[in-house]
C-alpha positions in Angstrom: -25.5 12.2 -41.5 -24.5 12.1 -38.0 -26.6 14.0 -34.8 -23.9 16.3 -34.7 -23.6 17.8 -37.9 -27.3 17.8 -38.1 -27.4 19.9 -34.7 -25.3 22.5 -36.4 -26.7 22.8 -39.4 -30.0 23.4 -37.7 -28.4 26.1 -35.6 -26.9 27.8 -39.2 -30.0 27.5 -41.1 -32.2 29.5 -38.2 -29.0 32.1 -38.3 -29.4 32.5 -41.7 -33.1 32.9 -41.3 -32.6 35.3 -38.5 -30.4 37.3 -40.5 -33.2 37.6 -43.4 -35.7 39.1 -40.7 -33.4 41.2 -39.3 -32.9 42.8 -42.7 -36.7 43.1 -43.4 -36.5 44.8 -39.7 -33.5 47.3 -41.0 -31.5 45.9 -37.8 -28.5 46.0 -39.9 -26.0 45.6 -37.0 -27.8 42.0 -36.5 -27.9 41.0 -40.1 -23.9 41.2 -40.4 -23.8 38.8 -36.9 -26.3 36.6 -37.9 -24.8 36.1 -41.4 -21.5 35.7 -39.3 -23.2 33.3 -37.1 -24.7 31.2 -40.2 -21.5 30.9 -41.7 -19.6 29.8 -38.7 -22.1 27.2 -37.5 -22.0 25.6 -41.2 -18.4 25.4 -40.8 -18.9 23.7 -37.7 -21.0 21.6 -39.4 -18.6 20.6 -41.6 -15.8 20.3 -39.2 -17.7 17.5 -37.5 -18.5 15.4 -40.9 -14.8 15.2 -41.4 -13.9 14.5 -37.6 -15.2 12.7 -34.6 -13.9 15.7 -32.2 -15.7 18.7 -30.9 -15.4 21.8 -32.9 -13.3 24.2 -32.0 -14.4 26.7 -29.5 -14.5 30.1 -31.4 -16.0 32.4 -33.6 -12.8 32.8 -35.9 -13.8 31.8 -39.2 -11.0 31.3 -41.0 -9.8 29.5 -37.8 -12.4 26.9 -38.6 -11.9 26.6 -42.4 -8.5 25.6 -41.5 -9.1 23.3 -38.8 -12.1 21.7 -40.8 -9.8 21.4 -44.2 -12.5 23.5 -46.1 -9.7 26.2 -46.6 -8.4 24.5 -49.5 -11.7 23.9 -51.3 -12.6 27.7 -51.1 -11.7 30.1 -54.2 -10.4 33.8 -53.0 -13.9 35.4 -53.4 -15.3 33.2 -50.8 -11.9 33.2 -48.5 -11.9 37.1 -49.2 -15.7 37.3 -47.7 -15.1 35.6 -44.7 -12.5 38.3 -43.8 -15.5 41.0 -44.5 -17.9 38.3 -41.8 -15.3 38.2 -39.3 -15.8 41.7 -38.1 -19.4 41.9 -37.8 -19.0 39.4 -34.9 -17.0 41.2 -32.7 -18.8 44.4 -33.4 -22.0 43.4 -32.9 -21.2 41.6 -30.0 -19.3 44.4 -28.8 -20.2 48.1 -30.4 -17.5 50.2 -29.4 -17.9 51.8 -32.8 -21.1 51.2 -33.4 -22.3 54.4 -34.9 -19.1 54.0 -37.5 -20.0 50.4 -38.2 -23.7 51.0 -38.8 -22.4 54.1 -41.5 -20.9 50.8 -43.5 -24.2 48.6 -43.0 -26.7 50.0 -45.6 -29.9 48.3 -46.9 -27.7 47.6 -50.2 -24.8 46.7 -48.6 -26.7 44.0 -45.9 -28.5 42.8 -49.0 -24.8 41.9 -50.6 -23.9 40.3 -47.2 -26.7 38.4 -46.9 -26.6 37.1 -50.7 -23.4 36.4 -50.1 -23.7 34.5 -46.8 -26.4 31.7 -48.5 -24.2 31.6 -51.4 -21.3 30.6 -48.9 -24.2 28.4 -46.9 -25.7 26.3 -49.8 -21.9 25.9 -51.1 -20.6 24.0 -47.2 -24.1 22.2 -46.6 -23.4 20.4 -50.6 -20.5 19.3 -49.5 -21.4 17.6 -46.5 
């Protein structure tokens, strides 16, 4: 496994971890990003064990599933849950609706997002 794809799977493992505290915490505005920010730096990962050029620069997602050619290996549930991450990005990054997002971002429904996000994890890192 090359430095590179090592790098970013460090980076998506300490998301993921982050994401797990910041549910313990009940920051649940931060466990949505952090799942988002897992998921995107595996697929970063897995952009660079299939090419020799940088990742793309963005937080779009399905933008990197494409580029990376992991778009065709993911069933609907998983393509369908990466439309539910994308959000969380932008909104956490930027909370001009905070108050409605957080209404959305229950204990319950972090715990489904975070489930969800190392199911998504564990499926990209065994196939790298």
């Amino acid at each position: 496994m090359n430095e590179k794809v090592k790098y970013w799977i460090e980076l998506s493992d300490y998301d993921l971890e982050t994401a797990e505290a910041m549910l313990e915490s009940r920051t649940y505005l931060y466990v949505g990003f952090m799942c988002h920010q897992a998921i995107e730096k595996i697929l970063k990962a897995y952009f660079c064990s299939k090419s020799i050029e940088t990742p793309p620069f963005t937080h779009n997602l399905t933008l990197l599933a494409e580029r990376s050619g992991i778009i065709d290996l993911l069933e609907n549930d998983f393509k369908e849950f990466i439309n539910i991450l994308e959000p969380l990005n932008i909104e956490a990054r930027y909370p001009t609706h905070k108050q409605q997002l957080l209404k959305g971002l229950t204990d319950k429904r972090c715990k489904e997002i975070l489930l969800k996000t190392k199911v998504l994890h564990t499926w990209v890192k065994e196939r790298l």
